[in-house]
C-alpha positions in Angstrom: -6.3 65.2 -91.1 -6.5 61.6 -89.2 -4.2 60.6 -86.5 -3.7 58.0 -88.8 -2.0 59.7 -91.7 -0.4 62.5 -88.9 1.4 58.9 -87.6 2.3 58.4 -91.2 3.7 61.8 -92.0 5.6 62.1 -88.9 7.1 59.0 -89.5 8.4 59.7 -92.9 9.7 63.1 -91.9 11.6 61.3 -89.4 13.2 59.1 -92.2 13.6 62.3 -94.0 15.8 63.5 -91.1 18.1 60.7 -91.0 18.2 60.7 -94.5 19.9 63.9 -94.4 21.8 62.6 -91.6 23.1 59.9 -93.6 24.4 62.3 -96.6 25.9 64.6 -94.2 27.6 61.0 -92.8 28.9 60.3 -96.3 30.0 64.4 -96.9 31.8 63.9 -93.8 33.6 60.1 -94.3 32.0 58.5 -91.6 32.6 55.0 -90.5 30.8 52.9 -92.9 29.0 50.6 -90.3 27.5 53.5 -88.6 26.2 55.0 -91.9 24.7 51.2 -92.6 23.4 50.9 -89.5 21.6 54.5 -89.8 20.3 53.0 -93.5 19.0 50.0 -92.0 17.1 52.3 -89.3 15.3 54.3 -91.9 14.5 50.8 -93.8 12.6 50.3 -90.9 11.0 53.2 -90.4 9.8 52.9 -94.5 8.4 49.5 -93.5 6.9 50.4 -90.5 4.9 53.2 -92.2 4.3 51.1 -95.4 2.6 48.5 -92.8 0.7 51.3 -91.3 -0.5 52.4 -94.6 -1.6 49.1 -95.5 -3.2 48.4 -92.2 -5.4 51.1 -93.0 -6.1 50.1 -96.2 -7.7 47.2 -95.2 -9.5 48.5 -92.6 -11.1 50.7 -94.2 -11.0 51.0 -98.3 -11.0 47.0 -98.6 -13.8 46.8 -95.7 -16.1 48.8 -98.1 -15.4 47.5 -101.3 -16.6 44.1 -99.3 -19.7 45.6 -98.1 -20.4 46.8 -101.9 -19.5 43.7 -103.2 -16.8 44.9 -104.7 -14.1 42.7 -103.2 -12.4 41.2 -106.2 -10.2 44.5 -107.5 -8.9 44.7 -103.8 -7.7 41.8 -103.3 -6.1 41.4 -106.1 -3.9 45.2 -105.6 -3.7 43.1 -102.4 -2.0 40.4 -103.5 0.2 42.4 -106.0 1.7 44.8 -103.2 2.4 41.5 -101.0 4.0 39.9 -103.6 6.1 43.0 -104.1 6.8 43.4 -100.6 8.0 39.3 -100.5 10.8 40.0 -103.1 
């Protein structure tokens, strides 16, 4: 496996862990703010990894489509995850 996708992994499993965290929050009553503040953390963690995931993307899969010539289909998924990602 790449370092690339071990960063990946371990970076979900870390949302996965405050994840649980945050439902044992809620099980237990916890003070609201600190339960949003622990969502917002593994928002960022999601993003950080989506960017990752991305990054890689580009660097390699939508590298060789250009080398093939094969550019258009790319960009386009390209375009239609940014656009997602903007709303």
């Amino acid at each position: 496996m790449s370092h690339d996708k071990m960063y990946q992994i371990n970076l979900l499993k870390t949302a996965k862990g405050q994840i649980d965290g945050i439902i044992k929050m809620l099980e237990d009553g916890r003070y609201c703010i600190d339960i949003s503040n622990q969502i917002i953390a593994v928002q960022g963690l999601l993003k950080k990894t989506n960017l990752d995931v991305l990054d890689n993307h580009i660097k390699h899969c939508v590298k060789e489509a250009i080398k093939e010539g094969n550019e258009d289909a790319k960009i386009k998924e390209l375009t239609q995850i940014l656009d997602r990602l903007i709303k």
